[in-house]
N, C-alpha and C positions, 0 to 999 in steps of 0.2 A: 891189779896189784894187791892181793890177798895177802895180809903177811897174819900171824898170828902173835907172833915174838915183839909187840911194839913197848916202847918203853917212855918212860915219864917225858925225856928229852923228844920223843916221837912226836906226844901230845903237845909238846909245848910248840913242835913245828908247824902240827897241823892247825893249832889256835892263830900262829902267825898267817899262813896260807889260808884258812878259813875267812880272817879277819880281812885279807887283802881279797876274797873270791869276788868277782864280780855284785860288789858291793852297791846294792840300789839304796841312796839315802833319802830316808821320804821326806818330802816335798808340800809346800801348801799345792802347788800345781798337778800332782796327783790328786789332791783330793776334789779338785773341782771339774776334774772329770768325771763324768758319768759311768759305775759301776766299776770300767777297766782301770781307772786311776785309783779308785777305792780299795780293788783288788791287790791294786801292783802297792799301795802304800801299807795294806794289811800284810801283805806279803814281807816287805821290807822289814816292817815292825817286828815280825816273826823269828826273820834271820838276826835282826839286832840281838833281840833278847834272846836267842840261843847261843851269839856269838858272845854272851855276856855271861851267862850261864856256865858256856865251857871255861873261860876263863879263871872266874870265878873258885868254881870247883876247882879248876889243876892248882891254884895256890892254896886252897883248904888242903890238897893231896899233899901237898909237898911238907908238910908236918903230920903228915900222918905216919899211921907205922908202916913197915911193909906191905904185909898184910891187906890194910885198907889201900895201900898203893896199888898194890896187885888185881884186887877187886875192881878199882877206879880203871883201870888197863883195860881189862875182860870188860866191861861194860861200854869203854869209849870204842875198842876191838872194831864191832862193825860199822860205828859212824864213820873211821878213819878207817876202813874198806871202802864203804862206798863213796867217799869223798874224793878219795884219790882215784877211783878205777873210771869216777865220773870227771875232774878232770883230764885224765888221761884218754877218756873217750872225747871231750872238747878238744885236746890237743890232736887226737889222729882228722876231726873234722875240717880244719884250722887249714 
């Protein structure tokens, strides 16, 4: 699902969807695994702070000018390609 035309409302859909993706929340119990719980809680940590990140930024956007709005669009563009074309590949496996 390639689109190129995505708009502020798009982002704010995919920060919803993002936020709900198969959300691993770390755990004391990952980290007392050996290396793979370490992995999967570093992991987790990662997605948080990015999902926090997107967030973040679309409400600085949404005061901003067009312009910057435009920019913020063209920049999230292919996170929100391959977000979607990679659930859509989870859903055809399903």
């Amino acid at each position: 699902m390639e689109n190129y035309n995505y708009t502020m409302d798009d982002i704010e859909k995919f920060i919803k969807d993002y936020k709900n993706s198969q959300q691993t929340k770390p755990k004391d119990w990952m980290l007392s695994i050996p290396i793979v719980g370490r992995k999967m809680y570093e992991n987790a940590y990662l997605e948080d702070a990015k999902r926090n990140f997107f967030e973040k930024k679309y409400y600085e956007m949404l005061n901003a000018s067009l312009e910057e709005q435009q920019d913020f669009i063209n920049q999230m563009t292919p996170i929100l390609n391959e977000f979607y074309a990679e659930e859509e590949n989870n859903s055809k496996k399903r």
